[in-house]
C-alpha positions in Angstrom: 51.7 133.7 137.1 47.7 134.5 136.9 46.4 135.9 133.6 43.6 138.1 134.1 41.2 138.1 131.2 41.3 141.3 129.3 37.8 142.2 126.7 38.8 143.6 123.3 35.6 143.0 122.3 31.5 142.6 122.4 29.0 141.9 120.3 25.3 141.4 120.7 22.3 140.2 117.9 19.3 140.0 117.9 18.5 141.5 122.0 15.3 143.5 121.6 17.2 146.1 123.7 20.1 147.0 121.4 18.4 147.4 118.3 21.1 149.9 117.1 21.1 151.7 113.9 19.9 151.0 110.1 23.2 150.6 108.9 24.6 148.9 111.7 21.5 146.9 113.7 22.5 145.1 117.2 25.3 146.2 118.9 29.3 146.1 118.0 32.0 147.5 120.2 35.9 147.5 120.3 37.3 147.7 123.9 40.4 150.2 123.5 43.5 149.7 125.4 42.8 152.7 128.8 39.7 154.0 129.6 36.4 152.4 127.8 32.8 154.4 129.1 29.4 153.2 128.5 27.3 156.2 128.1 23.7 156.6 128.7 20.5 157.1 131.0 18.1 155.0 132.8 16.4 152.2 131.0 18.8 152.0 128.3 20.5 148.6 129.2 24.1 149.6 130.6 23.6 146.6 134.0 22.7 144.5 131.4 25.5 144.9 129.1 28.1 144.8 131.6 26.5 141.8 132.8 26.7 139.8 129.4 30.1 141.1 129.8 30.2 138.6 132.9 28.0 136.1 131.8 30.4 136.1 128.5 33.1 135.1 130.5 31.6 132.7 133.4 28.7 131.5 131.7 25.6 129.8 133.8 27.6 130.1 137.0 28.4 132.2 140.0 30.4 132.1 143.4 28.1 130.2 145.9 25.8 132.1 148.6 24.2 135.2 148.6 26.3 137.3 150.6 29.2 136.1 152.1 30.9 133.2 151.5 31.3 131.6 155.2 32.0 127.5 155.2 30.2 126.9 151.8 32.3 124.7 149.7 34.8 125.9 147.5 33.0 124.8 144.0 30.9 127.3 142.1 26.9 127.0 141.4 24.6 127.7 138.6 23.3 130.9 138.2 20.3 131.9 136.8 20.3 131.3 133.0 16.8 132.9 132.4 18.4 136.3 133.0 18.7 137.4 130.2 15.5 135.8 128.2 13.0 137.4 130.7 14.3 141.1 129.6 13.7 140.2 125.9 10.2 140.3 124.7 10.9 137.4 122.6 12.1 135.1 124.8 15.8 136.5 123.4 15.6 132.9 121.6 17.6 133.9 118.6 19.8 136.7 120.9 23.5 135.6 120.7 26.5 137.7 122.4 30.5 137.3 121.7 33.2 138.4 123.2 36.8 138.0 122.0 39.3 138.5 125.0 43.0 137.6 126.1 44.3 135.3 128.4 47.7 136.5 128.7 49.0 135.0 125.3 46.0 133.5 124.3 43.0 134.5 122.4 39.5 133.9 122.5 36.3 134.4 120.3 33.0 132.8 122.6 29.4 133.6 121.8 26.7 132.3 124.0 23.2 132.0 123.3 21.4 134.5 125.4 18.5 132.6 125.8 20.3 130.1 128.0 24.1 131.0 128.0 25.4 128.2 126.1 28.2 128.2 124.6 27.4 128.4 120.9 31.0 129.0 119.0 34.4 129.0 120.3 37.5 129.6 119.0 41.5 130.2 120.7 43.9 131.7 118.8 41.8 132.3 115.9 41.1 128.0 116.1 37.8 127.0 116.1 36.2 124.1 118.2 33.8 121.7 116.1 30.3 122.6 117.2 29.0 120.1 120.2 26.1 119.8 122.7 26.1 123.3 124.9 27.3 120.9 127.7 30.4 119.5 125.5 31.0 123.5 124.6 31.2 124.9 128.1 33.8 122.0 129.2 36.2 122.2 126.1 35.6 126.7 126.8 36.7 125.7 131.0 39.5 123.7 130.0 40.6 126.1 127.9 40.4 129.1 130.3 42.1 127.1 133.1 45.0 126.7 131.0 45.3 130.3 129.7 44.7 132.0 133.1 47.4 129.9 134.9 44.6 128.7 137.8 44.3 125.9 139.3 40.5 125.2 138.4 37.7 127.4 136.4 35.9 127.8 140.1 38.8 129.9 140.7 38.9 131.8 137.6 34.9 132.8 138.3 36.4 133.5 141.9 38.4 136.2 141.0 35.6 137.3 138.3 33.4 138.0 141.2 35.3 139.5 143.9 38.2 141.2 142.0 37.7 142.2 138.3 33.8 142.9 138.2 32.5 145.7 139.9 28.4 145.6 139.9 25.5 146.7 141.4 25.5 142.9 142.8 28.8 142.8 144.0 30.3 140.6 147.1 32.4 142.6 149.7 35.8 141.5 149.8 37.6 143.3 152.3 34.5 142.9 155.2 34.0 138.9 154.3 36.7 136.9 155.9 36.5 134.0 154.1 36.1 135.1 150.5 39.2 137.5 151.8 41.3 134.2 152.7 40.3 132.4 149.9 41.4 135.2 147.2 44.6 135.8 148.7 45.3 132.2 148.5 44.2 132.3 144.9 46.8 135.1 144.4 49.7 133.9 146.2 52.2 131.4 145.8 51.6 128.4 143.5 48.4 128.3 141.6 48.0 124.6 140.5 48.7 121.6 142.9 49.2 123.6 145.7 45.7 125.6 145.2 44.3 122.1 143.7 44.9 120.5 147.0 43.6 123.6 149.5 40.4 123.5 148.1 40.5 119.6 147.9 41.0 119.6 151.6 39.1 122.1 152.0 36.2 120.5 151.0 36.8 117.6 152.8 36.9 118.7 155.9 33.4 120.4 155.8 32.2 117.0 154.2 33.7 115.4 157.6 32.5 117.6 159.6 29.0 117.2 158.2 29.4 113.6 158.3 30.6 113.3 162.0 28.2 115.1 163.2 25.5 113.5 161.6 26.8 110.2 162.5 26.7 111.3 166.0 22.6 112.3 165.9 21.9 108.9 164.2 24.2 107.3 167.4 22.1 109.5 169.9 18.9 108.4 168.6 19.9 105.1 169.1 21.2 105.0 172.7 18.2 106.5 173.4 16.0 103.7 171.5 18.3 101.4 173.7 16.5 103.3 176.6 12.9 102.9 175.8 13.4 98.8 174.6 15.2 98.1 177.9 12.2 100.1 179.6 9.3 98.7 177.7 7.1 96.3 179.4 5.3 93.8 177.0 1.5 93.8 178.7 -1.0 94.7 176.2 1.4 98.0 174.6 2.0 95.7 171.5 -2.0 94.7 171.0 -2.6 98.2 171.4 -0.2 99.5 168.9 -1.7 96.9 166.3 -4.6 97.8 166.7 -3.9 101.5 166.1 -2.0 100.6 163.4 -5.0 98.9 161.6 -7.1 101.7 162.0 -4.2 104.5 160.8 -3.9 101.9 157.6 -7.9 101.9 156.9 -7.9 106.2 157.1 -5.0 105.9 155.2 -6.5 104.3 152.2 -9.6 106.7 152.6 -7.3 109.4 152.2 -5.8 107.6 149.2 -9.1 107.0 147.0 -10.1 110.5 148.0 -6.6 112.5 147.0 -6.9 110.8 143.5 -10.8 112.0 143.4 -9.9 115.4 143.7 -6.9 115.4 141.1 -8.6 114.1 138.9 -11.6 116.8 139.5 -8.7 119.6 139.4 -7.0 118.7 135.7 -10.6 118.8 134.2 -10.9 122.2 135.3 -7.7 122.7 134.4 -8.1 121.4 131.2 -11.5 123.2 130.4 -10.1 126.5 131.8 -6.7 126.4 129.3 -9.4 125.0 126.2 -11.2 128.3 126.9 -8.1 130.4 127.1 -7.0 128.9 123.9 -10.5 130.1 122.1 -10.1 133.0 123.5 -6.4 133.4 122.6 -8.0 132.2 118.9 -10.9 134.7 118.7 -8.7 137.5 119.6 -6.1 136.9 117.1 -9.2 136.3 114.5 -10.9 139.6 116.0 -7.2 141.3 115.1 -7.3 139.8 111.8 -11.0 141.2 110.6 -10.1 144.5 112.8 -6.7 145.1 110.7 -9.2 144.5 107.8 -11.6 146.7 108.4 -9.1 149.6 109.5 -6.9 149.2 105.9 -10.8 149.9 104.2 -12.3 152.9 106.8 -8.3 154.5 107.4 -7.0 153.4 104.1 -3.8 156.3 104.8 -2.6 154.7 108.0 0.7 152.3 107.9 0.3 149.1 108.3 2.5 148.8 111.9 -0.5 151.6 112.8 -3.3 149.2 111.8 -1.3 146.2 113.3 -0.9 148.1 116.8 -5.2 149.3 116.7 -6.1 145.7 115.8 -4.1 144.5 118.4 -5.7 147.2 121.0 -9.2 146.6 119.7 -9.1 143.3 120.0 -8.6 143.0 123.8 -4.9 142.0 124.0 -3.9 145.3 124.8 -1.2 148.0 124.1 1.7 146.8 122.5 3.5 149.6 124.2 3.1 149.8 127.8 0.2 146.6 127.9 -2.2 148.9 129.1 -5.9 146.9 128.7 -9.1 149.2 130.1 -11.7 149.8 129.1 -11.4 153.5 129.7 -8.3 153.4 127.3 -10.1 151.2 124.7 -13.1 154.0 125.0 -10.2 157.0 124.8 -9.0 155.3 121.4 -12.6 154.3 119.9 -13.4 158.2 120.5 -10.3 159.7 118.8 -10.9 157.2 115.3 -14.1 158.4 115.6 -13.5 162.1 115.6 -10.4 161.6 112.9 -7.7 162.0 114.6 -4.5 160.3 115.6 -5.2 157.9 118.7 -1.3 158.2 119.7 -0.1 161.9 118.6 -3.9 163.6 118.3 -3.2 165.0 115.0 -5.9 164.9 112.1 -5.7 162.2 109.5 -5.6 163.1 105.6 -8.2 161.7 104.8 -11.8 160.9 106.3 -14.0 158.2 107.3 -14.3 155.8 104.0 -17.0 153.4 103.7 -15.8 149.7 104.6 -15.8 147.5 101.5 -17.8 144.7 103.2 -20.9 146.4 105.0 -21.4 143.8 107.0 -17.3 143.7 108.5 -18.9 145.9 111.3 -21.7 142.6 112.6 -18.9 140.2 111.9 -16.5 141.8 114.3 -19.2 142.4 117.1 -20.3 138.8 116.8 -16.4 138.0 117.1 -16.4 140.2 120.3 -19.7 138.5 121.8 -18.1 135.2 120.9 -15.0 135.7 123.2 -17.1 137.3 125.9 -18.9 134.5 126.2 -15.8 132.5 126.5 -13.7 135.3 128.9 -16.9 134.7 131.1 -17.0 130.9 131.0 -13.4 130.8 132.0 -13.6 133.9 134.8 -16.2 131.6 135.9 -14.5 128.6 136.4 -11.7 130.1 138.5 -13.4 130.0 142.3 -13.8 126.5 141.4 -10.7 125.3 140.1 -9.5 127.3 143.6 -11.2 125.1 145.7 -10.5 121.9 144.0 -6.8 123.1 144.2 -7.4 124.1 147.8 -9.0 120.8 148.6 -6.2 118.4 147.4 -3.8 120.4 149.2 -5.0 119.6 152.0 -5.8 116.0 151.5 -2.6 115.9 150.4 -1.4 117.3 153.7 -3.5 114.4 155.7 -2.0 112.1 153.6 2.0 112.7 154.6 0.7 113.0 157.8 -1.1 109.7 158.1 1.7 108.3 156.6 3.6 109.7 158.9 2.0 108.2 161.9 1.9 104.5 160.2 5.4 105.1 159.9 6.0 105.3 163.4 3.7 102.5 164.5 5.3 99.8 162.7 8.9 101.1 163.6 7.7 101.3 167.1 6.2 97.5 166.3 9.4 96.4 165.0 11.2 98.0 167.7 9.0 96.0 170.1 8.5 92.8 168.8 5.9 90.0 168.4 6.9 88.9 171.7 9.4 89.1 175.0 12.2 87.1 173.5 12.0 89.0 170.0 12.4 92.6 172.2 15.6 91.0 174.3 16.6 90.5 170.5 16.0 94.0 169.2 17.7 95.4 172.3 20.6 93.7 171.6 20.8 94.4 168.1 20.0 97.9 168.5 23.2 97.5 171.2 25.5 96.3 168.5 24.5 99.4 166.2 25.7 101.6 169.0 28.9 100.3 169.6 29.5 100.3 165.3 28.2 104.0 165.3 31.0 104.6 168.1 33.5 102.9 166.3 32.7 104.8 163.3 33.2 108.3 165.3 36.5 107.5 166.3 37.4 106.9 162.4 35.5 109.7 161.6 37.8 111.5 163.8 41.0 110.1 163.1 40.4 110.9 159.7 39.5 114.5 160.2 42.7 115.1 162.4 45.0 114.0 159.5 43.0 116.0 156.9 43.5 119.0 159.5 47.3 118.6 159.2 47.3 118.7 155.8 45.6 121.4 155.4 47.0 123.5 158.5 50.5 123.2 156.5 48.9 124.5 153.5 47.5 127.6 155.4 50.4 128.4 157.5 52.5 128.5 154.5 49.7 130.9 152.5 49.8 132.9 155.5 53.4 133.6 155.5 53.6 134.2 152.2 50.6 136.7 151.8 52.3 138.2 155.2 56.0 138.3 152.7 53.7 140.5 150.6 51.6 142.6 152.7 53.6 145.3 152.7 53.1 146.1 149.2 49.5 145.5 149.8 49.0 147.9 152.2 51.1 150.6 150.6 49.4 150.3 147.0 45.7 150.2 149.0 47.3 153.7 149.9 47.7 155.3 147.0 44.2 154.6 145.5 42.0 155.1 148.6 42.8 158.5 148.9 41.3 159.4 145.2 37.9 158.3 146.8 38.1 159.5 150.7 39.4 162.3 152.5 39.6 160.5 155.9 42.7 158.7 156.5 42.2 155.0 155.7 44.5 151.7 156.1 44.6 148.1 155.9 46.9 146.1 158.0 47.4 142.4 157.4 45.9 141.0 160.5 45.6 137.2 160.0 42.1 135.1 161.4 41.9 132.4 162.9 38.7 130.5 162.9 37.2 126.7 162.7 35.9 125.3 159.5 31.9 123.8 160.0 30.2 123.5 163.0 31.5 121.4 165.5 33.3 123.9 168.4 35.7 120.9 169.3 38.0 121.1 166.0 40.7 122.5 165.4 41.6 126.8 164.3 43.0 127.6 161.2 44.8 130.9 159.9 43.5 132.4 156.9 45.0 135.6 155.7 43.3 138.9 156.1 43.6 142.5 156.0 41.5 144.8 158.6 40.7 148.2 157.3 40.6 150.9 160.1 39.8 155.2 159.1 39.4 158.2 161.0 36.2 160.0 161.3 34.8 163.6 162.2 34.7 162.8 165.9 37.6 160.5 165.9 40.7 163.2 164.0 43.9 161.5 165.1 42.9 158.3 165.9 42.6 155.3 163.5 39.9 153.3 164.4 39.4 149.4 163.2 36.2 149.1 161.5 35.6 145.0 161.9 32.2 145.1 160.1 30.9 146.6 157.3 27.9 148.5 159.1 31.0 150.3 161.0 31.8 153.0 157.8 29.0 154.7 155.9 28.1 152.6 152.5 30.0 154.9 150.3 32.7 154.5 152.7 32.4 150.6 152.4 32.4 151.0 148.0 35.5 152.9 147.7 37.7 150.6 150.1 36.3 147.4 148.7 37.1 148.8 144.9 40.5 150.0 146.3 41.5 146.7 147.8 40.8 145.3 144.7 42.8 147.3 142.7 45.8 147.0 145.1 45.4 142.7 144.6 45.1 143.8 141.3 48.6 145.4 141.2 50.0 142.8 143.3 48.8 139.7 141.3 50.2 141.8 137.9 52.2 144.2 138.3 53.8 144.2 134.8 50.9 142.7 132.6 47.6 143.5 131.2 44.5 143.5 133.4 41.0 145.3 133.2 38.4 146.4 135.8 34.4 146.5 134.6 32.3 149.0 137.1 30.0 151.1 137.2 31.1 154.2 138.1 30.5 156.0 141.7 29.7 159.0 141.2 26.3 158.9 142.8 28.4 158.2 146.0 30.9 160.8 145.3 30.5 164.7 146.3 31.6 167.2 143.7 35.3 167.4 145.4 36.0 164.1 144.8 34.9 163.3 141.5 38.1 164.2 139.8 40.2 162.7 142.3 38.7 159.3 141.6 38.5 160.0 138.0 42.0 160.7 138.2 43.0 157.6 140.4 41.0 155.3 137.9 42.7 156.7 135.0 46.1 156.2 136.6 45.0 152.6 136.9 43.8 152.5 133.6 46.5 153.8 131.4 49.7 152.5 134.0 52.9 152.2 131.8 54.8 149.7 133.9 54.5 146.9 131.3 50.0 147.4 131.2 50.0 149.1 128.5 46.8 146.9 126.9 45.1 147.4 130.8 41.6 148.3 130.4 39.1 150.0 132.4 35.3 149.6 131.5 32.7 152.4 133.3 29.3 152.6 133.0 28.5 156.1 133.8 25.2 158.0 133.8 24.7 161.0 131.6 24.4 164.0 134.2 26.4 166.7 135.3 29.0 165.1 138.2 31.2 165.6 135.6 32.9 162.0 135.6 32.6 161.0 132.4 35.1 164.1 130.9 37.1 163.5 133.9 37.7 160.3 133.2 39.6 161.4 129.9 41.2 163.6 131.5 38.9 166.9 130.5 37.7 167.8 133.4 35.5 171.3 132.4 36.1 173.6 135.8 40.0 174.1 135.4 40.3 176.4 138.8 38.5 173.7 141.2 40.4 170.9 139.5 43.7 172.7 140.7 41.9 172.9 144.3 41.0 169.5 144.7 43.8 167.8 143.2 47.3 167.9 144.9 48.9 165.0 142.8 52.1 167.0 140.6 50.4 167.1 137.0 53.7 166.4 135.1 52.3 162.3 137.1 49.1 162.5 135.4 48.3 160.3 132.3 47.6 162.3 129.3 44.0 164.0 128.2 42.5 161.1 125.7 42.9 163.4 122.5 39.3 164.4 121.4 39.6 163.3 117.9 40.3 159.5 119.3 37.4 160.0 122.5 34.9 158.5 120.1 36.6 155.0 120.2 36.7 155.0 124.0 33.2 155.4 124.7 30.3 152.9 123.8 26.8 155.3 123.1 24.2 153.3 124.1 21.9 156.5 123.0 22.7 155.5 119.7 22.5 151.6 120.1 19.7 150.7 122.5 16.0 151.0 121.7 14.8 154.5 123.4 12.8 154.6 126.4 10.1 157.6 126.9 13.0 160.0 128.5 15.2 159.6 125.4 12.2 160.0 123.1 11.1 162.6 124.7 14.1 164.7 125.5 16.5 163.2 122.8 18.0 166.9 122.4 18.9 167.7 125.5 20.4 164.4 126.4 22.5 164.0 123.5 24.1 168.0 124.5 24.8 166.9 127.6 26.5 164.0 126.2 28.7 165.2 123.9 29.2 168.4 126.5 30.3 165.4 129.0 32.6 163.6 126.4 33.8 166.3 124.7 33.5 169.6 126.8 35.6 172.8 126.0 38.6 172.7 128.2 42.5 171.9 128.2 44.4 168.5 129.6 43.6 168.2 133.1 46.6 169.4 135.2 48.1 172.0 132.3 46.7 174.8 134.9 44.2 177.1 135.3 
C-alpha cells in the first residue's frame, strides 16, 4: 500500500516576504484535517508558499523535461535551487522553512535552507538525525521517505508529487501525456518495490541500448565508408600534398595561439580596472551615504533614522530602496521637496525647519565626495566600448582557433588513414576492415541483448496492463463523479491501452502501457461523445478540470480508506459563476470524505475577489437561491458548513503574514472586508435551503 504524504504543518524564518506580525514575525501555520485556504491578493507570495510546500517535500529536484515526459529516463533531475534566494532581497541566506508531515504512520519534522534547499534538520517520529553535510541529510531524508511511503524509490515518490498531489501554475498534464500516464498507473498498481524496482531498471536499459546500438551503428557506417575512400585512394603526390597543408594549418595555428593569449590577457586588465573602479565607486557612495546621513541628522534633526538612512541612500546615487528608481529627475523631485520642508515621500510639512549643519563645511565635503565618484562613474563608463571589443575580439580568435584545430584534426587523420607509403595504406585498409567486422559483431550482441531485456520487460507491462484494466472500472466511474462539479458537458475516460516503441530505432519491438482516453460532448456535437486525443482538442479550462479530476479519481483508487491531501490553486478564474459552487462543493466532498480519510487535507490558494470560492469552500456559500439552482446533489450528502467560530484555523492570512505590496497598502480597508465577507459571510450551511 502507497502512503501519500499528508502536511500538518509549515513554517518559514527569516524570508523577506513573510515578515508577519510583531508578536509573531515569519510565518507559522497548522494544516487542519479538511479544507485549508490561503488567502490573499497579488504580490503577496501564495505560488511561493505553496511551492516551499513542494520544495519541503522533494527538495532540489523535479520530474525530468519540460513538458511531457516522452522516452526520458525514469530518474529525476535537479531543479533549480536558486528559486527561492533570487525572490529574497538578501540572498534568503539565513531563510529556513519546516514542514512536519505524515507518512502513513510515520512522522516527520524537515527544514531546509531556503537559500539552497538543503536539508538542515530532520527528525521521524519525533527522532532526530545528527546534523551532516546537506548531501549526507538529503540521502538519510530519501531513505527515510521511501520507507514510509511504501515506493519502490524516492524518484517515484517526487513522481507522484508532480503529477498527482500538487496542483500548480507549473503543472504537467497527466491525462494528455501518455507516458507520464503509463508510468503513474504503474506506480499505483500492483506491487510497489521489486516489481516497480525492476520496470524502471529495464526501463532504463533499454533506452541506454537503444542509444548505444544506434550509435554503434553510425561509428560502423563511418567506417565502411573510410574502407571506401582507402580502397579508392591512389598514392601519387595526395600524401605530399596533404603534408604540406598540414605544415601550413600548424604554422596559422600557432599564430592563432600567441594571438588568443594577447588578447586575454588585454581583456582581464580591463576587466580588472573596470571592477577596481566599480569598487571606488561602490566605496564613495557608501562614504557619500555616510556624510549625507550626517548631515541630514544636523539640517532635519526630527526625521527617524530609517528616514535619514533611505535619503542618504537616495542622495548618494544608489537609488530608491523601494522601487530602485535612480534619475536624475527623481533625485531633482526629492532635493526640491527638502528644500521647501516638506516630506519627500507623503508631502506633508516637517515640525521643524531648516537647522544650520554643525560642520559648515559638511556641504564642500559631500560635493567633493560627489565629484570624486563622477570622476570614477566616467572613467569606468568609459572603459566599457573597449573592454567590448577586446571581448569581441577574443571571441572570435577563439572561434579561428577551434576551427584551425579543426582542420589539423582532419589532416593528420586523413594522413594516418593514408599512410607514409603504398604498403602502409594496404595496412590501414585492412585494419580499418577488421574494425568493421568487430563493430558488426558487436550489433548482433547489442541486439541479442536488447531482445532479452524486451522480454523482460514486455512481461512486466502486460501484467501492469491487466491489472490497471482489473481496476479501470472504478477509475472511470470515480473520474465521473468529480468531473461533473467542474463541467457541464458530458465527459468520460475509458481505459484504452497504447502501444508504442521505447527510443528511436522504428525496428524494435511495441509495448503496452496503460492509459485512459478522455472524450466530451460539445455545443455542436449534443449526443455524441467525441475522443479528444490531444490536449489542444478541449478549451484550456476544459483541459484543468479533467487533469485535476483524474487525479483525484487515482487519488481514490490508490487510498481509498487512508489519509491523503491535494495542494492547488484554486480555479476559479476558469470557472463561470454557475460552477463555482459545484466545484467548491466537489472539492469539499474530497476534502472532508469519511470512509476512513478523516485526516485528508485539501490546501487552496485562492484570490480575494468576489467568485465567491473561498465561502464556498466552507460550505457558506452567500446567494442561497442560486446555490439551490445550480446544485442538484441531495443536501442531506453534503459535508457540513465549517462552523464559523473554528473557520479561523482553516485559513492561512497571508494579509496579515506577508510584507504588503502597494495594493494592500493602499487599499488595506477594503481588502480585509472583502476578506472576512469571503470567509465569513452572512449566510446558513450550504444545502439547508433557501
Amino acid at each position: 500500500m502507497i502512503n501519500f504524504p499528508v502536511l500538518k504543518r509549515v513554517k518559514v524564518t527569516d524570508f523577506a516576504i513573510y515578515a508577519g506580525t510583531a508578536d509573531k514575525p515569519g510565518l507559522d501555520h497548522v494544516f487542519v484535517p479538511g479544507v485549508n485556504v490561503i488567502v490573499g491578493i497579488n504580490g503577496l507570495g501564495k505560488t511561493t508558499l505553496l511551492n516551499m510546500l513542494l520544495r519541503g517535500l522533494t527538495g532540489a529536484s523535479d520530474v525530468p523535461g519540460d513538458d511531457e515526459l516522452g522516452d526520458k529516463r525514469r530518474r529525476i533531475v535537479a531543479s533549480d535551487r536558486s528559486w527561492f534566494r533570487r525572490r529574497a532581497p538578501d540572498a534568503a541566506v539565513n531563510a529556513k522553512v519546516t514542514i512536519w508531515f505524515t507518512l502513513g504512520e510515520r512522522e516527520f519534522e524537515v527544514t531546509r535552507s531556503l537559500a539552497n534547499l538543503d536539508v538542515v534538520d530532520l527528525s521521524v517520529d519525533q527522532q532526530p538525525f545528527p546534523a551532516a553535510r546537506g548531501v549526507e541529510m538529503e540521502a538519510t531524508y530519501r531513505e527515510q521517505v521511501v520507507v514510509a511511503s511504501g515506493l519502490a524509490s524516492f524518484d517515484d515518490f517526487v513522481f507522484l508529487l508532480r503529477y498527482i498531489v500538487f496542483y500548480l501554475e507549473d503543472r504537467r498534464s497527466l491525462v494528455w501525456d501518455t507516458a507520464a500516464q503509463g508510468d503513474i498507473l504503474g506506480i499505483l498498481v500492483g506491487d510497489q518495490s521489486q516489481r516497480r524496482g525492476q520496470y524502471v531498471e529495464l526501463f532504463n536499459e533499454l533506452l541506454s541500448k537503444d542509444s548505444e546500438y544506434r550509435n554503434v551503428r553510425a561509428v560502423l557506417f563511418r567506417r565502411k565508408k573510410e574502407a571506401g575512400k582507402q580502397a579508392a585512394t591512389i598514392e601519387g603526390g595526395e600524401i605530399q600534398r596533404h603534408i604540406q597543408a598540414l605544415a601550413e594549418r600548424r604554422g596559422e595555428l600557432k599564430a592563432l595561439v600567441v594571438r588568443k593569449n594577447e588578447l586575454g590577457k588585454e581583456r582581464d586588465l580591463l576587466r580588472e580596472q573596470m571592477e577596481n573602479r566599480r569598487q571606488e565607486i561602490y566605496d564613495g557612495r557608501a562614504s557619500l551615504a555616510g556624510q549625507l546621513n550626517s548631515f541630514y541628522e544636523s539640517f532635519f534633526p526630527q526625521l527617524a533614522a530609517p528616514a535619514r538612512y533611505l535619503l542618504a541612500h537616495f542622495e548618494a546615487g544608489a537609488g530608491c530602496l523601494v522601487c530602485g528608481t535612480n534619475t536624475a529627475e527623481a533625485k531633482e523631485k526629492v532635493e526640491g521637496k527638502l528644500y521647501m520642508n516638506v516630506c519627500p515621500v507623503c508631502s506633508s510639512p516637517l515640525e521643524q525647519g531648516h537647522k544650520p549643519a554643525n560642520d559648515p563645511h559638511a556641504g564642500d565635503d559631500i560635493e567633493k565626495q560627489r565629484a570624486v565618484i563622477k570622476t570614477a562613474e566616467d572613467y569606468l563608463a568609459a572603459m566599457e566600448q573597449p573592454l567590448r571589443d577586446a571581448e569581441n575580439n577574443y571571441s572570435l580568435t577563439a572561434a579561428e582557433v577551434v576551427s584551425v584545430t579543426g582542420k589539423v584534426s582532419a589532416l593528420e587523420q586523413q594522413l594516418r588513414a593514408f599512410g607514409d607509403s603504398l604498403p602502409n595504406a594496404l595496412e590501414r585498409r585492412d585494419e580499418i576492415m577488421k574494425s568493421v567486422l568487430a563493430f558488426e559483431a558487436t550489433l548482433t550482441q547489442l541486439e541479442v541483448e536488447h531482445l532479452e531485456v524486451s522480454n523482460q520487460f514486455r512481461e512486466l507491462t502486460d501484467a501492469i496492463d491487466q491489472e490497471v484494466r482489473a481496476v479501470s472500472g472504478q477509475i472511470e466511474q470515480a473520474f465521473a463523479r468529480y468531473i461533473q462539479g467542474f463541467l457541464a458537458e458530458k465527459c468520460e475516460i475509458k481505459y484504452a491501452p497504447r502501444t508504442r516503441r521505447l527510443g528511436q530505432r522504428a525496428d524494435t519491438d511495441l509495448f503496452t502501457f496503460p492509459h485512459f482516453l478522455p472524450a466530451l460532448t460539445s455545443g455542436v456535437n449534443r449526443d455524441t461523445i467525441t475522443v479528444r486525443e490531444a490536449g489542444q482538442s478541449v478549451s484550456e479550462s476544459q483541459k484543468e478540470f479533467i487533469d485535476l479530476a483524474f487525479r483525484m479519481a487515482l487519488l481514490e483508487l490508490a487510498a481509498p480508506n487512508a489519509a491523503v491531501m491535494m495542494v492547488l490553486e484554486t480555479p476559479e478564474a476558469s470557472l463561470d459563476s454557475v460552477f463555482v459552487p459545484r466545484a467548491a462543493d466537489l472539492l469539499r466532498r474530497f476534502a472532508t470524505r469519511s470512509n476512513g480519510g478523516h485526516d485528508t487535507r485539501l490546501i487552496a490558494s485562492s484570490n480575494i475577489n468576489r467568485e465567491q470560492m473561498i465561502p464556498a469552500l466552507f460550505g457558506a456559500y452567500p446567494d442561497k437561491e442560486f446555490y439551490g439552482q445550480v446544485v442538484d446533489e441531495d443536501p442531506t450528502d453534503m459535508p457540513p458548513m465549517v462552523p464559523v467560530e473554528e473557520r479561523e484555523q482553516h485559513v492561512l492570512d497571508l494579509l496579515k503574514v506577508a510584507v504588503p505590496t502597494r495594493a494592500l497598502e493602499r487599499f488595506r480597508e477594503a481588502y480585509e472586508r472583502e476578506r472576512d465577507l469571503a470567509i465569513y459571510p452572512p449566510v446558513q450551511a450550504a444545502g439547508e435551503g433557501a
